[in-house]
C-alpha positions in Angstrom: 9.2 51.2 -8.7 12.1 49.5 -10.1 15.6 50.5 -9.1 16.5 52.2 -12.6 13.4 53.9 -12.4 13.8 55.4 -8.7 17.0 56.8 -9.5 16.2 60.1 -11.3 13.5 60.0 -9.0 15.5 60.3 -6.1 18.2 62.8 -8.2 15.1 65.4 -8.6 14.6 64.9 -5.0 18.2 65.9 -3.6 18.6 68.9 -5.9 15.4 70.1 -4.7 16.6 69.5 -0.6 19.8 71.1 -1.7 17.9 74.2 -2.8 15.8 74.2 0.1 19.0 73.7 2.7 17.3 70.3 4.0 19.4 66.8 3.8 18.0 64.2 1.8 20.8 61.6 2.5 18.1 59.1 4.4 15.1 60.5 2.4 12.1 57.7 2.0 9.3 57.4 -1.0 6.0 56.7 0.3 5.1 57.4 -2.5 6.5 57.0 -6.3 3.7 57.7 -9.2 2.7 60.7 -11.5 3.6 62.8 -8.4 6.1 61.4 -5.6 5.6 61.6 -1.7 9.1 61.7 -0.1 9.2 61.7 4.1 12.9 63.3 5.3 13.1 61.0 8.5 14.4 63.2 11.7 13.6 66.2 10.0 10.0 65.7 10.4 9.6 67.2 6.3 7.4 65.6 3.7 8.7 66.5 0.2 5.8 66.4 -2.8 7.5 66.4 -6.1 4.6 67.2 -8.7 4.2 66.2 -12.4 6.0 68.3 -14.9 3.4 71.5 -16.2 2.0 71.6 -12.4 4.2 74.9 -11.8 0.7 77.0 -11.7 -1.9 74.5 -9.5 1.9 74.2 -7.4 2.0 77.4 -6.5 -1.9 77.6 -5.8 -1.5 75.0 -3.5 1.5 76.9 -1.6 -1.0 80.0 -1.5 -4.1 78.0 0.1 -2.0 76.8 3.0 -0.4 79.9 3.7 -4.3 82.1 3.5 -5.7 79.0 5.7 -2.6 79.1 8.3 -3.5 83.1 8.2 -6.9 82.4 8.9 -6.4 79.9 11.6 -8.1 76.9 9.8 -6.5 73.7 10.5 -4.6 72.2 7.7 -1.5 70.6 6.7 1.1 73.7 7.2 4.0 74.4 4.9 7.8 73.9 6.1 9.5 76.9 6.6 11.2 77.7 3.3 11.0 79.3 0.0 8.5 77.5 -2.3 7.7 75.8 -4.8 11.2 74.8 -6.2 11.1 73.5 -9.2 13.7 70.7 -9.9 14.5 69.2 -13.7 11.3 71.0 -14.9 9.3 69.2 -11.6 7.5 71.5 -9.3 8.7 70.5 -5.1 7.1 71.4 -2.2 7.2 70.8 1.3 5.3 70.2 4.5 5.4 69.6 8.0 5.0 66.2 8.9 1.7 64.9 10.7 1.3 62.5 13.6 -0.6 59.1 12.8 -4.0 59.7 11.7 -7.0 58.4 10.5 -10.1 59.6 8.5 -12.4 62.0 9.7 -15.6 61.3 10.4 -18.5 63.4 8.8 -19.2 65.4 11.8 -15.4 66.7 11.2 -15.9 66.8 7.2 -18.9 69.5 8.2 -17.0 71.6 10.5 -14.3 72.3 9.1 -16.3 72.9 6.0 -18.8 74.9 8.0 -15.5 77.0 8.7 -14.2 77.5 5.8 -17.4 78.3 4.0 -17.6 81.0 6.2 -14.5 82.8 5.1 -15.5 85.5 2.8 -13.1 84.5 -1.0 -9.2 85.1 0.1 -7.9 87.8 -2.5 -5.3 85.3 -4.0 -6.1 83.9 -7.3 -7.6 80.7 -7.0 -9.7 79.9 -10.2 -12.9 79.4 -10.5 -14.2 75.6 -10.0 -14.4 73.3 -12.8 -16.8 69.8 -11.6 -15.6 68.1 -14.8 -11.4 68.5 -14.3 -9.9 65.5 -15.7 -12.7 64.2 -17.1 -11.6 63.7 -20.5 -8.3 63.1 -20.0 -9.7 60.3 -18.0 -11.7 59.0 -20.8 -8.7 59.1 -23.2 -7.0 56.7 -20.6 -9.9 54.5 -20.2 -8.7 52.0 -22.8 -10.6 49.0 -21.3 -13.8 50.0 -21.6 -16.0 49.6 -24.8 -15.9 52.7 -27.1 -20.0 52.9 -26.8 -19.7 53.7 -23.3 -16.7 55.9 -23.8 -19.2 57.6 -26.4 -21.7 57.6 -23.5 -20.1 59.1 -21.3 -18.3 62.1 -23.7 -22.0 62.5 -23.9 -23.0 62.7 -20.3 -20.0 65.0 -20.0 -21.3 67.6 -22.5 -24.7 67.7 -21.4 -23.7 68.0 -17.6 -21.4 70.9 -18.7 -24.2 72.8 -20.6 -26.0 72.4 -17.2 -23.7 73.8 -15.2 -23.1 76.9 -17.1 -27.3 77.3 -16.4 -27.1 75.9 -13.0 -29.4 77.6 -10.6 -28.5 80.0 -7.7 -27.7 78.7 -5.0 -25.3 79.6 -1.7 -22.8 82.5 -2.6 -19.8 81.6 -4.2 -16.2 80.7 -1.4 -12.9 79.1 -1.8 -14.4 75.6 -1.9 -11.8 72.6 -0.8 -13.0 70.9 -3.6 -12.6 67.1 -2.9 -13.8 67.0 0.8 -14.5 63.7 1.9 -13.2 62.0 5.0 -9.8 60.9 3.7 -8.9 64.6 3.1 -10.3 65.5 6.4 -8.1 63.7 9.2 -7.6 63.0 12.7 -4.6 63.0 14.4 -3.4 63.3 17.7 -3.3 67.4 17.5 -7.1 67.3 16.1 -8.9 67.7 13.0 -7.6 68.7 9.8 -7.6 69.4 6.0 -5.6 67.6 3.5 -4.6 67.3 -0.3 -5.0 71.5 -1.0 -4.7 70.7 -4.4 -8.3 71.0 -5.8 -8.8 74.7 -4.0 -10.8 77.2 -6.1 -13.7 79.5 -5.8 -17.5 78.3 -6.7 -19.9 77.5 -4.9 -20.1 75.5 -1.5 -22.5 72.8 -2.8 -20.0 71.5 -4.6 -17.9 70.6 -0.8 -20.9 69.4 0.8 -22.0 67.5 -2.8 -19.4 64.8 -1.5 -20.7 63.8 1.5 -24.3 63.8 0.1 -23.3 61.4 -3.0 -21.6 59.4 -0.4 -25.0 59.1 1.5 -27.5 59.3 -1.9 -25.7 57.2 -4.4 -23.2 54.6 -2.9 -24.4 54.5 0.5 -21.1 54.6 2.3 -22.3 57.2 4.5 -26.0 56.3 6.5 -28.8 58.2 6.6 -28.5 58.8 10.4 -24.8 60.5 9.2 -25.7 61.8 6.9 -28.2 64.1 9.4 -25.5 64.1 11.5 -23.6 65.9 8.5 -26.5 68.2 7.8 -27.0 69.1 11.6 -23.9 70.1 12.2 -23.2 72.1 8.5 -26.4 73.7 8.9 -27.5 72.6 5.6 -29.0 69.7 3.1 -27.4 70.4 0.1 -30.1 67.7 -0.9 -33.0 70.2 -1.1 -31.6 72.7 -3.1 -32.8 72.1 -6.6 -29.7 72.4 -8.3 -28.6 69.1 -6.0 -29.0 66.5 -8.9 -26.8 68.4 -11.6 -23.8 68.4 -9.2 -24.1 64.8 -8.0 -24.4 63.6 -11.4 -21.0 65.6 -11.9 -19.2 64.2 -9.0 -21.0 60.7 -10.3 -19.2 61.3 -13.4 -15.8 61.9 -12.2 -16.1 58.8 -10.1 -16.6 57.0 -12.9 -14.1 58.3 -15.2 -11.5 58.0 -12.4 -12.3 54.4 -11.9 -12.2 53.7 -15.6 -9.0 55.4 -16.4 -7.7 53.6 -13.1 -8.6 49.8 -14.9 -6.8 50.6 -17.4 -3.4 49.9 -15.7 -4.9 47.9 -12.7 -6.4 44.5 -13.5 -8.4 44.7 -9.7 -10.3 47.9 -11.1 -11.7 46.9 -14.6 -14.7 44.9 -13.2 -15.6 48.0 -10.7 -15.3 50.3 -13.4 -17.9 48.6 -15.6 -19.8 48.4 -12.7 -20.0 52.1 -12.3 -20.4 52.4 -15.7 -23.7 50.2 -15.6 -25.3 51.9 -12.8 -25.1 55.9 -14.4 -26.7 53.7 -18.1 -29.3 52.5 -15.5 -28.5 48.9 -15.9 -28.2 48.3 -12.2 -31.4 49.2 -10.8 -32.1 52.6 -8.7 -29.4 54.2 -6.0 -28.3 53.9 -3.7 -25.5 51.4 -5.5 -22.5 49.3 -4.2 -19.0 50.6 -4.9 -16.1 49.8 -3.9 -13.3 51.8 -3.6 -11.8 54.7 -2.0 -14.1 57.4 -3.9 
């Protein structure tokens, strides 16, 4: 980020640490797009200043981490202070610094689902899911990409989205983590542990264990003996349940989209993006196929 470009980044940043008593005078970004990642060195604080009109998903976030630190299920944990702040219209919040860490393997991803799915639905208001958030928005973005397949995938969308509104029973409806895959599932030195709360809601817990199953079925990132691994440990193959190929095809989607709207500002993604594009048309051949990336 360029310098003039920092600077009211940095002013929304100290007016938020003022308002929360915490010193920003040595603050550094990690972190400067849509939403900002600040880390207040010595205070061992890591500040997340959200886009404007994220007052609401803010202030779901702050009430996940408090219900999972009530709960005892091992998650980033809030700093002690009144929050959200909102700063020049921006939502803050902040959160206790982790150790060094690395991703999770599946193993983890399944326990710490297995946990959480266990957990009868906290009495906070969460919302219910929604596979197809962003989805559009990402397709408006997706400049690079010819307007047939834009068309295409509007398409997709709709039909996927009838689907799920007819989607059949399956395991009863918990709060859901919503994006679990092994870079929101950690390792550090203190163990094991969830990240990015952002995507919380209520639905059903296919939709967790969808992730690691795509990850196995469709791009082959995870192996078929960890994927078993996965199931062994969950308890479940979210495989054999028949309503298994409407939510892959969802989280397909929004891999897709997210890669598309992604190559529209980043040279390095436009070729992946087509690729993805090509393999839900069925122009590459069955899964499992080849993506790169980090989804």
């Amino acid at each position: 980020m360029t310098t003039s470009a920092a600077a009211p980044a940095r002013q929304v940043l100290e007016q938020a640490c003022a308002a929360a008593g915490l010193d920003a005078g040595e603050a550094e970004p990690l972190r400067l797009a849509e939403n900002q990642i600040w880390r207040l060195p010595g205070q061992r604080v890591i500040v997340r200043i959200a886009r404007e009109g994220q007052g609401a998903a803010t202030a779901r976030e702050v009430r996940v981490a408090r219900w999972l630190a009530q709960e005892a299920v091992a998650a980033v944990r809030l700093f002690d202070v009144e929050q959200p702040i909102t700063a020049d219209g921006r939502p803050v919040t902040f959160w206790v610094e982790l150790p060094p860490q690395e991703h999770g393997s599946v193993e983890d991803v399944a326990r710490l689902l297995s946990q959480l799915h266990s957990l009868p639905a906290p009495d906070i208001d969460l919302g219910y899911l929604d596979p197809f958030v962003r989805v559009n928005e990402r397709l408006q973005a997706a400049t690079t990409i010819s307007s047939e397949d834009r068309e295409w995938l509007h398409g997709l969308h709709r039909d996927l989205a009838a689907a799920w509104a007819e989607r059949p029973a399956g395991l009863p409806d918990r709060a859901v983590h919503g994006d679990a895959w092994p870079g929101n599932i950690v390792r550090t030195i203190d163990g094991v542990l969830m990240m990015d709360l952002e995507r919380f809601s209520v639905g059903p817990p296919e939709w967790d264990l969808v992730s690691t199953a795509v990850r196995a079925m469709t791009t082959g990132a995870v192996s078929r003996p960890e994927y078993n691994r996965f199931c062994a440990v969950y308890g479940y193959d979210v495989t054999e349940w028949e309503g298994y190929p409407l939510l892959a095809r969802a989280r397909e989607l929004r891999m897709v989209t997210y890669a598309a709207q992604h190559a529209a500002s980043h040279v390095e993604w436009r070729e992946q993006a087509q690729h993805r594009i090509d393999c839900l048309r069925g122009r590459s051949g069955p899964r499992p196929w080849s993506w790169k990336g980090i989804l």
